[in-house]
C-alpha positions as CSV (number, residue, x, y, z in Angstrom):
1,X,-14.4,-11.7,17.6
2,X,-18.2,-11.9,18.0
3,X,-20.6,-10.0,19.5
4,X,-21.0,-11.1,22.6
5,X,-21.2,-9.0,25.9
6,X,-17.0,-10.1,26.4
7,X,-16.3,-9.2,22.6
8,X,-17.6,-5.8,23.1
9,X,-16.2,-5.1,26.1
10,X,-12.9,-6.0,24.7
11,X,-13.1,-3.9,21.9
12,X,-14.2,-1.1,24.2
13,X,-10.9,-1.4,25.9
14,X,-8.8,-1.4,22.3
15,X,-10.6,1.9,21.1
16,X,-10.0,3.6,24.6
17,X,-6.3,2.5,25.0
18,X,-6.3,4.2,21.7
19,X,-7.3,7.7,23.0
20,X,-4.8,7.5,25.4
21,X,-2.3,7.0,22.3
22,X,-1.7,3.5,23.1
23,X,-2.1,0.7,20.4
24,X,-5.3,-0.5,19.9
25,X,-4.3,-3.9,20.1
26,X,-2.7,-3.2,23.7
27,X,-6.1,-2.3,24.7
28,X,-7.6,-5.5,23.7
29,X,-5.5,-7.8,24.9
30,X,-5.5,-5.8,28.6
31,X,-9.1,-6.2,28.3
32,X,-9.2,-9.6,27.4
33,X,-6.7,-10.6,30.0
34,X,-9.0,-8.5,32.7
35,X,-11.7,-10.5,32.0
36,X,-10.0,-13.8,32.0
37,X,-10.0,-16.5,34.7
38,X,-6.8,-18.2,33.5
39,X,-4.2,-17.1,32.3
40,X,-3.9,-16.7,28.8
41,X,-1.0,-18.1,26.4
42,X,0.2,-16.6,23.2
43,X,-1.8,-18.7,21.3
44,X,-5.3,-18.2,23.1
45,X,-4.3,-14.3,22.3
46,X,-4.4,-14.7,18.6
47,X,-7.1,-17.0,18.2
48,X,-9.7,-14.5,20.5
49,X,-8.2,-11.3,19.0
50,X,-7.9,-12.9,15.6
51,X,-4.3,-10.7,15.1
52,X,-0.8,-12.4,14.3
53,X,1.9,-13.9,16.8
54,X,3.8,-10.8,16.5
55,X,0.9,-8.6,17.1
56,X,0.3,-10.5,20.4
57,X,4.1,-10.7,21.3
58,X,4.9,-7.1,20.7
59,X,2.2,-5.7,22.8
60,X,2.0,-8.0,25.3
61,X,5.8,-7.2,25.9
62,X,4.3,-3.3,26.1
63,X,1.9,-4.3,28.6
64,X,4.3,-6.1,30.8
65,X,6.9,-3.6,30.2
66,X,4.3,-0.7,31.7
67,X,3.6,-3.0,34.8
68,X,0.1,-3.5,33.7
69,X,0.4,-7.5,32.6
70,X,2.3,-10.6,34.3
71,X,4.4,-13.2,32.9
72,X,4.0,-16.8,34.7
73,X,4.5,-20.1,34.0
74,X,2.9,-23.4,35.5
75,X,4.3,-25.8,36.4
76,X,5.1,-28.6,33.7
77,X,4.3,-25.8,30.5
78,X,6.9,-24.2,28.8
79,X,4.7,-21.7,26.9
80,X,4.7,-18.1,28.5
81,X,1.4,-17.0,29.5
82,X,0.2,-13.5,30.6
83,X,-2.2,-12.4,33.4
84,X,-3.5,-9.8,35.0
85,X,-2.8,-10.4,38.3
86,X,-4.9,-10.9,41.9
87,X,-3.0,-7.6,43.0
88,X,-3.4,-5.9,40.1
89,X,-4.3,-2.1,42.2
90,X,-1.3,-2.6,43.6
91,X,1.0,-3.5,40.6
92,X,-0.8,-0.7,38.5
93,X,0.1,1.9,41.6
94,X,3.3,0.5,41.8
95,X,3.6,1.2,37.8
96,X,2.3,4.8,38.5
97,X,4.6,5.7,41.3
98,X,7.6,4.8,39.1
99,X,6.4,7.3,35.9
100,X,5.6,9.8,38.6
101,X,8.7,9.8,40.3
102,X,10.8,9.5,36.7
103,X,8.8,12.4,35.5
104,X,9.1,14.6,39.4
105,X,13.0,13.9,38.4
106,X,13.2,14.7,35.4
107,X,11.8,18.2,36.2
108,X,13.4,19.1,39.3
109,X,17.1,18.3,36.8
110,X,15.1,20.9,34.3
111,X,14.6,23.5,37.0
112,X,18.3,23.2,38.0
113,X,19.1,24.7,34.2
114,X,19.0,28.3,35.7
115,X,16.3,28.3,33.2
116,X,14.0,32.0,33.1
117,X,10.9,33.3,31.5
118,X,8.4,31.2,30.0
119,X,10.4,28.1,30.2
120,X,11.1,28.5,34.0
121,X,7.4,29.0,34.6
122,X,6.7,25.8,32.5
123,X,9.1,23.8,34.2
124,X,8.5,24.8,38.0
125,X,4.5,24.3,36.9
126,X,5.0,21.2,35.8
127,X,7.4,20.1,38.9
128,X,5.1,21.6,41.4
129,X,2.4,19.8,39.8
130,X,4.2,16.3,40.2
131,X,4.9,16.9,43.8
132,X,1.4,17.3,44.5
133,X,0.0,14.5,42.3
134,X,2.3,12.2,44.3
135,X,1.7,12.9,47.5
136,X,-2.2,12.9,47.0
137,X,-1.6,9.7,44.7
138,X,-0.2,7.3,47.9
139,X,-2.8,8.5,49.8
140,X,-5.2,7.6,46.9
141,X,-3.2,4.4,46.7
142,X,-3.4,3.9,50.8
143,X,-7.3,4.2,50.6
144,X,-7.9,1.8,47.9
145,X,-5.9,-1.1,48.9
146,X,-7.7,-0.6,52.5
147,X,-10.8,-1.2,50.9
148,X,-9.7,-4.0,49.3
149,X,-9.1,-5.6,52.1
């Protein structure tokens, strides 16, 4: 990579993925693919990152596994690129909403354990807190897609 403006930027995005305990290579190529006004095949991936085809293949599976990349194809070209997409608020939200609710289920089947003490208290935290953060989080969602418009 160089160090242009679009290099840094990119490697800003790998070393904050990081600190979220993603791979720092998942960072990059989100940031890459944010930036980018086409979409961008395997190959484009490891000649601008400068990593290895299964570098690029392995997180970009991640990244479209957590909703947060797209597959496509054109029309007459049988490589598979990746993009971040025109919607991407809404695919991200969408992405959100699903860990949310996973998680908001996953507690309310730990409170049903009969569970007391500490671990109650942990548990019912930790549910209650999920029910709020999803009801505020579709009317975050609401707002910002209406600005978008």
């Amino acid at each position: 990579m160089s160090d242009s403006p679009h290099a840094t930027v990119i490697e800003d995005f790998g070393r904050k993925f990081e600190t979220l305990g993603l791979p720092y290579n998942v960072g990059r190529i989100y940031g890459l693919a944010l930036i980018a006004e086409e979409p961008l095949s395997q190959d484009d991936l490891v000649e601008a990152l400068g990593v290895s085809q299964s570098v690029v293949s392995t997180n970009c599976r991640a990244l479209v596994a957590m909703g947060m990349l797209r597959k496509v194809r054109l029309k007459g070209d049988r490589r598979t690129l990746y993009e971040m997409p025109e919607d991407v608020v809404a695919m991200l939200a969408a992405s959100a909403r699903r860990r949310l609710q996973t998680f908001g289920e996953l507690m309310a089947e730990a409170e049903e354990l009969g569970l007391n003490g500490k671990a109650a208290r942990r548990v019912r935290a930790m549910h209650t807190w999920m029910r709020a953060v999803g009801g505020e989080f579709d009317a975050a969602v609401a707002k910002a897609l209406r600005e978008l418009e």
